[in-house]
N, C-alpha and C positions, 0 to 999 in steps of 0.2 A: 911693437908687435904683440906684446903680454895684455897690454889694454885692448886691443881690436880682435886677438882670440876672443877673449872675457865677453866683449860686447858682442860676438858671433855666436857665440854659444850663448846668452845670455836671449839675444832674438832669435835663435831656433825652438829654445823652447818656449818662448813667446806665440811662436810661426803654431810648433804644436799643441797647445794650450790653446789655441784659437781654433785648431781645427777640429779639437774634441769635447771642448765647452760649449763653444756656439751653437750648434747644435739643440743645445738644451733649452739652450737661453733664448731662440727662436720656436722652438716648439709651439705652438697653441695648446689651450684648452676646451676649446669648443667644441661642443657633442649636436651633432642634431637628428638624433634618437630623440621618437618620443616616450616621454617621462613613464615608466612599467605598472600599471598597478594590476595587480593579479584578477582575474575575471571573477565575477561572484558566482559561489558553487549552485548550478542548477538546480539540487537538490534540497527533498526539504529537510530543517534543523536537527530531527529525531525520525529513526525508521520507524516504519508500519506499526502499527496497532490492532490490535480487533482476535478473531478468535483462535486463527491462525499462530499467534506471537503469545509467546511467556509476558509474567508481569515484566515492563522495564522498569529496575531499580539501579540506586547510585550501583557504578562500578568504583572497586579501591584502590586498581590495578590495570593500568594500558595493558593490553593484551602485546603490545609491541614492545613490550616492558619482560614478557615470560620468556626466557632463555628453550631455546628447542630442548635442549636435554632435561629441563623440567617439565616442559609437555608433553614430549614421550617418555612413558616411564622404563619400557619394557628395554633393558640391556642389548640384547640383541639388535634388537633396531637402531640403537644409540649407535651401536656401530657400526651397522652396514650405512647409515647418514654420514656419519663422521667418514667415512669410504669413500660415501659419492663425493663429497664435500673437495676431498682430497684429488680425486681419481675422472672425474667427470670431465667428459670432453666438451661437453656444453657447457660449462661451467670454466672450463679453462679459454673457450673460444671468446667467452663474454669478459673476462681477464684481460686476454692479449686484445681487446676490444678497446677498453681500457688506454691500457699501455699505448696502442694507435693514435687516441686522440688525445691525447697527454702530447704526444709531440707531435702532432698535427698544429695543435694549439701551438707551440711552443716555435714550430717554423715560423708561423705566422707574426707570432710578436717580433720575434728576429726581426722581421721585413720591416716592423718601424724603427727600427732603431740604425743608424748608420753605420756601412759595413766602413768599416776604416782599414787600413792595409797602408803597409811601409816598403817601400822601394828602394834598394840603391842599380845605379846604371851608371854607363861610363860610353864615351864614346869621344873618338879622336878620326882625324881628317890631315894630308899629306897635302899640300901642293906645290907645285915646280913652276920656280919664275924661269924662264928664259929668256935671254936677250944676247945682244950677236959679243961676243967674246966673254959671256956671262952668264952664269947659271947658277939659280939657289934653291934649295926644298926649305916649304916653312911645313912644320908639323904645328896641330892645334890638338891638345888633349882636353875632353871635361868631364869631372866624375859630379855625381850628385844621390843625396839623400834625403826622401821625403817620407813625410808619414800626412797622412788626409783620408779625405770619402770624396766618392763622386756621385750624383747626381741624385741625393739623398732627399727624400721628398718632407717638405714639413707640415705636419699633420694640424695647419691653422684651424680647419673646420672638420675635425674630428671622424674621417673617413677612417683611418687606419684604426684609432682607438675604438672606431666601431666595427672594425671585422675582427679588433682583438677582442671584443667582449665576445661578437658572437662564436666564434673559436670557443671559447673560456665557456661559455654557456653549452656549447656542444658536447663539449669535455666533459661538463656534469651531468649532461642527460645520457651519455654514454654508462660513466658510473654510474646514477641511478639505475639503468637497465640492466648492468651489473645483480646490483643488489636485487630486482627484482626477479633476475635471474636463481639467484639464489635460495631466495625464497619457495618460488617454484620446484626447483629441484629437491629440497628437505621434503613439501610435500606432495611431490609426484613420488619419492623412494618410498614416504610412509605408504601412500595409496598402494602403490605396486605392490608392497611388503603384506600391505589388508588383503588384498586380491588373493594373494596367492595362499593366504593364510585361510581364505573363505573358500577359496576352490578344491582345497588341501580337505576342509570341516564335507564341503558337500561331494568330494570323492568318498572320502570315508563312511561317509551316510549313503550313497549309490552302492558299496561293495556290501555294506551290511544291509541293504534293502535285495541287494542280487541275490547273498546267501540264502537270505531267508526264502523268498520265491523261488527257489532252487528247494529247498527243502517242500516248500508246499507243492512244485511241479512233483518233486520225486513222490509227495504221499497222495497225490491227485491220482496220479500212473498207477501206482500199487490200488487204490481203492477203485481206478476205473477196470483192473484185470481182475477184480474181487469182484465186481456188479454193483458194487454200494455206489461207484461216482458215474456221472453219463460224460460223455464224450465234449460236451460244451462245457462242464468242467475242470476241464482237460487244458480247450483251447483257451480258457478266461484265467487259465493261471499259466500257462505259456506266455500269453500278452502281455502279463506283468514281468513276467520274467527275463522276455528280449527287450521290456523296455529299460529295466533296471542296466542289462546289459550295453544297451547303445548308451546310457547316459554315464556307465563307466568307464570307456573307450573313449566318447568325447569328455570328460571329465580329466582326463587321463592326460590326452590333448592339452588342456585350455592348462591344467597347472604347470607343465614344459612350457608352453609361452608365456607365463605368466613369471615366470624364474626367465626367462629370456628377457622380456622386456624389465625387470631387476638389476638384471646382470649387464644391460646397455646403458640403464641410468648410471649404474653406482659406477659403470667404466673399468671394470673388471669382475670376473664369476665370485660370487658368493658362495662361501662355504657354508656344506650341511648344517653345519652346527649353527650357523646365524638363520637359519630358517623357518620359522614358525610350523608344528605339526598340524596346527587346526588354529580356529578363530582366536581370539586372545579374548580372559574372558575381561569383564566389564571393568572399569576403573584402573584399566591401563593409559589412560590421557587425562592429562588435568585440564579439571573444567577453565571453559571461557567464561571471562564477566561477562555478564548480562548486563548492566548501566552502560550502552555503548551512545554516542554523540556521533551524526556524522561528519563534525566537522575532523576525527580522526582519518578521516579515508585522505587529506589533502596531504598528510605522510608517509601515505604507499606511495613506496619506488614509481613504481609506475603512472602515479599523477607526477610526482615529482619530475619525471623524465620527461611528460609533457610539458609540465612547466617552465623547463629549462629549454627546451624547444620551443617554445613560443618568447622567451627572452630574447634565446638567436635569433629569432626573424624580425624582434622587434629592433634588436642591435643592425641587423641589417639593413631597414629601412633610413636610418643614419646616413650608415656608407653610398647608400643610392642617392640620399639628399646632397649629399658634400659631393657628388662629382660634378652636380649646378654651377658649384664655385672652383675660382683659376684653382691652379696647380702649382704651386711654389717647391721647387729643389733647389740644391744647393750643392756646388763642388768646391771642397774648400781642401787645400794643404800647406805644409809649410816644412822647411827642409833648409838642405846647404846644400851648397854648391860652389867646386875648386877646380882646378887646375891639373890638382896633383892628387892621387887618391892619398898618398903621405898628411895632407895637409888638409884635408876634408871638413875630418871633425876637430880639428885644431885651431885651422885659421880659414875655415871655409864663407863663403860670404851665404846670408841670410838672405832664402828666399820665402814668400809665400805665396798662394792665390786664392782668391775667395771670389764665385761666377755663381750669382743669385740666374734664377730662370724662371721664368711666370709663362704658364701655359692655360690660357683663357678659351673652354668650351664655346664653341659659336654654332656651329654646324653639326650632329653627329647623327641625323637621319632619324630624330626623333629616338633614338637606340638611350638616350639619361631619361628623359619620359617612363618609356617602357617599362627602365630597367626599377625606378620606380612604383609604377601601378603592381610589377611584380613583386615587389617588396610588399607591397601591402596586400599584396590578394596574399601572398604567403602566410603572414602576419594573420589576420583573417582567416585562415585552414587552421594555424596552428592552433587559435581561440578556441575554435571549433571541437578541434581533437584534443585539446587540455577537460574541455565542458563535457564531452564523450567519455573521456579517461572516469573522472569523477562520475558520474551515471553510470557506467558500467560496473564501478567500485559498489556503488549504492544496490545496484542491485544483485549484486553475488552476495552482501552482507544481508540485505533485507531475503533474499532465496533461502541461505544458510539462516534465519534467524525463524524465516517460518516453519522449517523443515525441524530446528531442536523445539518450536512448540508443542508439536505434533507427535514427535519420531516416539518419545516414553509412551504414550499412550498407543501407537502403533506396535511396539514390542512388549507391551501386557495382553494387547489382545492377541497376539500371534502367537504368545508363552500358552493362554490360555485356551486358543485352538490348538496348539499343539499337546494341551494336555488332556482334552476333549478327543481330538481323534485318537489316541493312543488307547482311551476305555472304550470308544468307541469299536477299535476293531479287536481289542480281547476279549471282547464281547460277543460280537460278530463271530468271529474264532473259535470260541468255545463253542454255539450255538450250533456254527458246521460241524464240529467235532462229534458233537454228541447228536447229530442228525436234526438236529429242530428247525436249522432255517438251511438256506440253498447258499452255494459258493459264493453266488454274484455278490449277498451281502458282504460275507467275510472279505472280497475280494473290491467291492468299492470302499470298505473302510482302510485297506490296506493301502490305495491310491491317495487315500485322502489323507492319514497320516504322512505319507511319503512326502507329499504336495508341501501339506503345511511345515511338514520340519526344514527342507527347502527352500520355503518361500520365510520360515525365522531364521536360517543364516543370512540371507538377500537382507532381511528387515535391518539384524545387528550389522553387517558389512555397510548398507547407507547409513547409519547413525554415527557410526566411527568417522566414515568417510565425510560426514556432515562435520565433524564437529574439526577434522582438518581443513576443510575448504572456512569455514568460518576463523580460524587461527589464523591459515594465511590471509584469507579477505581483510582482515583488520590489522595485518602489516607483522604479524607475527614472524620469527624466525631468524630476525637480525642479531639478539643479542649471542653472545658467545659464553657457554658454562661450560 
């Protein structure tokens, strides 16, 4: 009885051993995805030229290489970014986005692999012989122990290894999206952060243009009950004066929404003291390289995401091919089974079972066709939208590239309008003062100062704001300092 335990337990785990190697050892390797190679970038090698763009010279430094906390220099800022970074609902939604397809993927691969599972069961039956002076119960008991998988499909022509790639490849366009989430967010905070910093500079310039037209309305009034001023200079410095007025009312306005739409990115209110008084002045952002190649743009998150989105569909095209061919499963286990649950695992006798199944497509209403040409019109959108991705990259870099050739020589002339009209109307100003010329003068230089100081906040706020959409355009904002 010690030799035939030995040999029963000796074939059960033989039984089990078969049912959880085999498996493997039937698997295929065959893929019928076709072979990936990445589409060639639409665009051309180097951006734009001509009189628009700065010289292009070598760059020393990927701009996807400068840490956000060394391109914004201004402390404040650092932190209300480090805030959103932290705090952002957009930002956390792109996360658990993340985390979604992370095990999304991860059920999937499951599905290739056999679920295996161990049973024990028992079951016993009574019956009663009768006969005429004679009566006997026979009882029958049988317990039993298996471990196996059923109906576990083997992946001969590489269908499941192709919904596990594109799974795996969805997962990374996800993350990519992630990060280009990310990106976004650092400078949609700075932008908001400039906004409210430039609407902050041109309130401040509306209440000091109010005072002062307040002052000229009050010595307009006294000189018009003196006879020295006429009534149309009256009404010409009024005009100045409700306009200063309405534009500090909505000025007023626009910096509460502008702290509003702050305080939604960063995902909670931002404190006073992280808020800029006025504009920040020049050489609060370090410079971008100038030697830029486009073939950097194939590293934004966001080609990347299409990239990986167009892998999936091409993994996909696989799994639509392989349903062409049969369908091999496999229910395999192996166990003991006794009499006496006592005697099970002792001296239980050795069972097992191994039920190959081949299920050959003949018929299915044209529906593996279909499910095919859909794969490849997919495949085909996805080209499409990866060669989009990159075009659209090319030209926020090339927009952002004409705009820093330009912008310096836009804020000399605007320095210098604004240093022009300022002699212009103490000039003017004096002239009325001392009677020599009519209000209107002093009164269109005063518009025109006003205008131009305005119109050089607006010029400095695009050039700041230029040279962030250029950071992120070139993939800027990943590293962490």
């Amino acid at each position: 009885m010690k030799h035939r335990s030995v040999l029963n337990r000796a074939g059960a785990r033989r039984g089990i051993l078969t049912a959880g190697v085999l498996p493997v050892l039937l698997a295929g390797c065959v893929s019928l995805a076709p072979q990936y190679r990445r589409p060639a970038a639409p665009v051309p090698q180097t951006f734009p030229q001509g009189p628009a763009y700065a010289p292009n010279q070598a760059a020393d430094t990927a701009v996807s290489a400068i840490g956000w906390r060394s391109f914004f220099k201004d402390p404040r800022l650092q932190q209300v970014i480090a805030r959103a970074l932290g705090d952002s609902r957009s930002l956390r939604q792109a996360l658990a986005g993340i985390e979604a397809a992370h095990a999304q993927y991860r059920v999937t691969r499951a599905s290739s692999l056999p679920q295996i599972t161990a049973s024990v069961t028992g079951s016993g039956s009574r019956s009663l012989l009768a006969f005429p002076g004679f009566t006997s119960a026979y009882e029958y008991k049988e317990f039993g122990a298996t471990v196996g998988f059923s109906n576990w499909e083997l992946d001969l022509f590489g269908k499941q290894r192709s919904l596990n790639r594109a799974a795996f490849e969805s997962y990374l366009a996800t993350a990519e999206g992630a990060r280009a989430t990310r990106i976004s967010l650092i400078a949609e905070t700075a932008s908001a952060w400039l906004a409210y910093a430039a609407d902050r500079s041109q309130l401040d310039m509306a209440q000091q243009t109010l005072a002062s037209t307040r002052r000229s309305l009050d010595l307009t009034r006294r000189r018009l009950d003196s006879g020295v001023a006429s009534r149309v200079d009256l009404s010409q410095a009024d005009t100045l004066y409700q306009t200063a007025r309405n534009d500090v009312a909505a000025l007023t306005t626009q910096v509460a929404q502008d702290r509003n739409a702050l305080d939604l990115l960063v995902g909670a209110p931002v404190e006073d003291a992280l808020l800029p008084a006025r504009l920040p002045a020049d050489g609060w952002l370090a410079e971008v390289p100038a030697g830029i190649s486009s073939s950097a743009l194939l590293d934004r998150p966001d080609v990347q995401q299409a990239e990986h989105s167009l892998k999936a569909q091409n993994a996909n095209i696989g799994a639509a091919r392989a349903a062409f061919f049969p369908d091999l499963s496999l229910t395999a286990n192996g166990g003991l089974e006794s009499t006496a649950l006592s005697t099970l695992f002792s001296g239980g006798t050795n069972v097992w079972t191994l039920a190959p199944q081949v299920a050959m497509p003949l018929f299915s209403g044209g529906a593996n066709v279909a499910n095919l040409a859909y794969a490849k019109a997919q495949q085909r959108q996805a080209v499409a939208a990866y060669e989009q991705a990159v075009q659209s990259a090319f030209r926020e870099v090339a927009d952002a590239l004409a705009v820093r050739g330009t912008i310096k020589e836009q804020l000399a002339a605007q320095r210098a309008l604004v240093a022009a009209a300022q002699d212009s109307y103490q000039l003017a100003d004096a002239r009325y003062q001392k009677g020599v010329d009519t209000y209107l003068n002093s009164l269109d230089s005063q518009r025109t100062l006003y205008a131009a100081q305005r119109n050089l906040v607006s010029t400095r706020q695009a050039a700041l704001d230029n040279a962030i959409t250029l950071y992120r355009a070139l993939g800027g904002g990943l590293v962490e300092q």
